[in-house]
N, C-alpha and C positions, 0 to 999 in steps of 0.2 A: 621788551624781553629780547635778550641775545637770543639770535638764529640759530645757532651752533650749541645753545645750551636745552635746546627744547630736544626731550628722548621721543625717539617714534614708538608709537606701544604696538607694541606685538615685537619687536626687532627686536632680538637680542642686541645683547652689546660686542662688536666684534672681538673684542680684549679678550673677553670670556669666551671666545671659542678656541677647541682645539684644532691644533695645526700638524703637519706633517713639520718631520726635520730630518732635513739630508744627512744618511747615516753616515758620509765623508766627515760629518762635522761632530759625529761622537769619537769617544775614545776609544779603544779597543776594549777596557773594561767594562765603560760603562754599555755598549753594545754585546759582550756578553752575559753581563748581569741580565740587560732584557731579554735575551735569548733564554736564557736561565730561568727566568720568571716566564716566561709565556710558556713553558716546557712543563713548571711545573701546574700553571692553569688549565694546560688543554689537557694534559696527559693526568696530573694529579700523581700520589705515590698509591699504588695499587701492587700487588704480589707476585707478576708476572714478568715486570718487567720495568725498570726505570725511566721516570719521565727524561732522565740526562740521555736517556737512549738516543732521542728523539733531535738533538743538538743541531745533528749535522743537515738534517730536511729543514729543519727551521733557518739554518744558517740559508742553506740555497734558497730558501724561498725568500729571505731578505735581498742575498745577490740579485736575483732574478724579477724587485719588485711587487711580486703574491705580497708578501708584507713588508709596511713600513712604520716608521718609528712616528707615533701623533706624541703630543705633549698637548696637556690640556692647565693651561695659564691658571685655571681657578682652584686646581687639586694640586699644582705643584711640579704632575705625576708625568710619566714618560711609559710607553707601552707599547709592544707587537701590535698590530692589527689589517686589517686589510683598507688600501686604496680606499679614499673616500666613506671611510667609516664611519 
């Protein structure tokens, strides 16, 4: 039996995990699209006030690191979230 083909059980497969991506290497659309999407997850549309409100904290908290961009290989998907999520 090949070495290299025997899986460890319990280990994920690391392909399948999500990873951080240096927001340098998104576009400017598609990093405010995700800004856009996590504004309208955390805030939701409610009657007091717009999740787009919320754009510019989101944006700083990108600059500053609080959140950064994972992409997870098995969903496709790309998303705000915090460090080590």
């Amino acid at each position: 039996m090949n070495q290299h083909s025997i899986e460890r059980v319990g280990e994920p497969d690391p392909r399948t995990l999500p990873f951080e991506v240096p927001t340098e290497s998104l576009s400017g659309d598609a990093l405010e699209g995700l800004v856009s999407e996590y504004c309208h997850r955390a805030w939701g549309l409610n009657e007091t006030e717009s999740p787009e409100s919320n754009r510019h904290r989101v944006f700083k908290a990108v600059r500053s690191g609080e959140l950064v961009v994972w992409f997870n290989p098995v969903e496709n998907t790309a998303a705000l979230d915090v460090p080590g999520g």
